[in-house]
N, C-alpha and C positions, 0 to 999 in steps of 0.2 A: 688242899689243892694238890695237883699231880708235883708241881712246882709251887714253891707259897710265891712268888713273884705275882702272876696275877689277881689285881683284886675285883673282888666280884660285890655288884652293890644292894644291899639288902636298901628295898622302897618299902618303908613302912610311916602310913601316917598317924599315929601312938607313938610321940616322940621315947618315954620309957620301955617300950616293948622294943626301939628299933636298935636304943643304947645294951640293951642286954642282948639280942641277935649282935651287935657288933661287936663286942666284949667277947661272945662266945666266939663268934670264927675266927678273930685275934687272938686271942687264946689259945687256937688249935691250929695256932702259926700261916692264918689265911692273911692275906692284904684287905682292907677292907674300904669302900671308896662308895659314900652314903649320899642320897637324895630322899629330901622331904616329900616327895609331891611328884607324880606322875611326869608332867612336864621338863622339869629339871633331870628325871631318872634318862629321860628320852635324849633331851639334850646333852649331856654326860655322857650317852652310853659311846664306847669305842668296841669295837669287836679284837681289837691289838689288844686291848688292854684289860678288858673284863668277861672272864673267862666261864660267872654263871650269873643270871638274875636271877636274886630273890624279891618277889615283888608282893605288896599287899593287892587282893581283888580292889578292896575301896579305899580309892586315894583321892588328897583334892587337886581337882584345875581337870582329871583326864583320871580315867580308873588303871586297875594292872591290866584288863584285858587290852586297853590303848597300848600300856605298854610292851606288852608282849607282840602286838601287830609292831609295834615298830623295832624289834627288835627284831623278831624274824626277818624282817622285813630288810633289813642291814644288813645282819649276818644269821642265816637259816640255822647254822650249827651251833649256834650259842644259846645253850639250855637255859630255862624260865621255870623257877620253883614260885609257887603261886601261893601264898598264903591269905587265910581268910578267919574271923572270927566265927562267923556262921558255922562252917564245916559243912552244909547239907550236901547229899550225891548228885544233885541237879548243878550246881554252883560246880563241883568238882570234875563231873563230865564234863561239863560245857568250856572249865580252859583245860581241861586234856585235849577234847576235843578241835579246840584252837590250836593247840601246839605245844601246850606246857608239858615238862618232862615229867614234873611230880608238882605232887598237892599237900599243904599240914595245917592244919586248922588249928588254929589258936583257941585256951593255950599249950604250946608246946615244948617239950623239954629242949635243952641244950643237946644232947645225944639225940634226938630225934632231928633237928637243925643240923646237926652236923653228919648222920647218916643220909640223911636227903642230899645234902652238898656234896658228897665224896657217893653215894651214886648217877647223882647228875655227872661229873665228871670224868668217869667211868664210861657213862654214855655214850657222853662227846669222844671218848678218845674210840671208842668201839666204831663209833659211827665212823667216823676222819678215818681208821684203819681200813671198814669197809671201800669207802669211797677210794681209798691209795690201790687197794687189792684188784679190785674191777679198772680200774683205771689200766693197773698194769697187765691184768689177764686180757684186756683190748690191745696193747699195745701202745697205747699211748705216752705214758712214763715211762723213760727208762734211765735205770741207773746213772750218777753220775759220780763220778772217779773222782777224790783227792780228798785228802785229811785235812789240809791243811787246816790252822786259826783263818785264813783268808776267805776261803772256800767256804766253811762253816760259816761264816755270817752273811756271804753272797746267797747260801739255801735259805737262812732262819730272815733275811729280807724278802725272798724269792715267796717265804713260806707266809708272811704277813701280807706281801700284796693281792698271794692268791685269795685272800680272802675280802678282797674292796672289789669295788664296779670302774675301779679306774680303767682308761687304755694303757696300757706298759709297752715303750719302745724301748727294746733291747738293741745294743751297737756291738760291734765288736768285728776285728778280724775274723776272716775265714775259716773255720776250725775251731773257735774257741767254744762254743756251747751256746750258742746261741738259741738255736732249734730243741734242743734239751732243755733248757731253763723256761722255754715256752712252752714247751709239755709237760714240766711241772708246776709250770701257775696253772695250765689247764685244766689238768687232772687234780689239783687241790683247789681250783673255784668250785661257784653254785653253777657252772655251765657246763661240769663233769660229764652229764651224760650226755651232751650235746657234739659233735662232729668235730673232731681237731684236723683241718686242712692247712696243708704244707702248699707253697707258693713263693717257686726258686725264680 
């Protein structure tokens, strides 16, 4: 992981194969936070907290493709590694094709697990740079002043909500940043490319 802080939950229904996937990305200093079964992976999943799926195609209760619809579905930028024992190309298009970042067919090695993980992650941060970049070549984000410890966890909050479908009321005296901190959840939401209108 970019940070080992977040963990990312490998869904595999082969309890042996999900124990050795989780052993290797602990190993290679990831956090790792497991679901048996489709339904539970869904229910678990956080976008704050799990930073890639790795998901088997065939799970029980709900397969990986349920789960990857609900994951995009949550948070669009959180990458879905799809794995399958089959391997065929028809199976492999069809969840790229859905939205999965990458595919590895079982079985697969530990370095093969762990190069898919740390490009998926890559992705994400490539992608999230895009979207900050165009945000700012519009005009919409701009810069906000101060180092502080205060300040740094007012953005890396600011930076977690931009990612929910909550409504966020921001308060504050005249001057303090109000208009700023709402142009940066907007410019890091899924509604980035959508119109940010001011309303004094």
């Amino acid at each position: 992981i970019i940070e080992p802080e977040p963990p990312e939950p490998p869904v595999e229904d082969d309890p042996a194969g999900r124990q050795l996937s989780v052993f290797n990305l602990r190993g290679a200093g990831y956090a790792v936070d497991v679901a048996e079964d489709g339904e539970s992976a869904i229910a678990r999943f956080r976008a704050d907290e799990h930073a890639v799926v790795i998901t088997d195609l065939r799970l029980p209760k709900c397969s990986g493709m349920d789960v990857l619809r609900a994951v995009h579905a949550a948070a669009p930028a959180t990458p879905v590694i799809m794995v399958t024992a089959y391997g065929d190309v028809d199976t492999a298009v069809q969840a790229m094709k859905s939205g999965a970042v990458d595919f590895v067919a079982k079985p697969f090695s530990r370095d093969q697990l762990l190069l898919r993980v740390s490009r998926a992650l890559a992705h994400a941060e490539l992608q999230s740079e895009v979207v900050r970049l165009r945000a700012q070549s519009r005009g919409v984000e701009r810069p906000i002043a101060g180092g502080s410890p205060q300040m740094k966890r007012v953005l890396e909050m600011v930076d977690r909500i931009a990612e929910s479908e909550a409504t966020v009321l921001i308060g504050g005296e005249t001057g303090t940043g109000k208009e700023l901190i709402a142009r940066r959840i907007h410019a890091r939401s899924a509604r980035s490319d959508k119109p940010f209108v001011v309303v004094n």
